[in-house]
C-alpha positions as CSV (number, residue, x, y, z in Angstrom):
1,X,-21.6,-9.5,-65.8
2,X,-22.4,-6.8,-63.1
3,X,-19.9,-4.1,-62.7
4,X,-17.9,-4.1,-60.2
5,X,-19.1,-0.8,-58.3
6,X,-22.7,-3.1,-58.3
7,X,-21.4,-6.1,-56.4
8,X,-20.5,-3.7,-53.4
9,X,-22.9,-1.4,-53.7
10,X,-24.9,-3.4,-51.0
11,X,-22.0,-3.9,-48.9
12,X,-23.3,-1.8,-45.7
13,X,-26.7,-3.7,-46.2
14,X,-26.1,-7.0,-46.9
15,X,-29.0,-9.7,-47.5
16,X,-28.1,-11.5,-44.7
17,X,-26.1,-10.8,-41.4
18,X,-22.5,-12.4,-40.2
19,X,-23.9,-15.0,-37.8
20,X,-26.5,-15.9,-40.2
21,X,-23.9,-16.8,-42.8
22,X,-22.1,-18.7,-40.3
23,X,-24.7,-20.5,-39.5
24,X,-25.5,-21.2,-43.2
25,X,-21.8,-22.5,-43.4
26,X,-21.6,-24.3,-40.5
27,X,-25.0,-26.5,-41.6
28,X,-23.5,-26.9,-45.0
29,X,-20.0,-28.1,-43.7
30,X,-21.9,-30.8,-40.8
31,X,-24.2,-32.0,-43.9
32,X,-20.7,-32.5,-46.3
33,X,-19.4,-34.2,-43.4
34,X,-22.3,-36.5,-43.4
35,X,-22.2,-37.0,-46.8
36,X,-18.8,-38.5,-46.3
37,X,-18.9,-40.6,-43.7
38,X,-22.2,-42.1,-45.2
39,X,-19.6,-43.1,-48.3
40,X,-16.7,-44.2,-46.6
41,X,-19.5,-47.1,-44.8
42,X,-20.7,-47.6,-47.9
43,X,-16.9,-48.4,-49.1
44,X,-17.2,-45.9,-51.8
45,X,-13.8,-43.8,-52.5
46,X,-14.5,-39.8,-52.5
C-alpha cells in the first residue's frame, strides 16, 4: 500500500484534468443508465 504522502504527491499535476474527469463520469453514468433501462425492458429486476 502506497504511503500516504505518495497518493498526493501528484496532486498539483494530476493525470488528467477536471473537465476530463467529468466527462469520464458523465459517459460512465449515461452508459449505467442504459444498462438499466435495457433490464427493466427486458423484465429483469436490478
Amino acid at each position: 500500500m502506497p504511503e500516504f504522502d505518495e497518493i498526493f504527491e501528484d496532486w498539483d499535476n494530476p493525470l488528467i484534468t477536471w473537465d476530463e474527469a467529468k466527462q469520464l463520469c458523465h459517459e460512465y453514468f449515461e452508459e449505467l443508465m442504459r444498462s438499466r433501462e435495457c433490464k427493466l425492458k427486458n423484465g429483469n429486476s436490478i
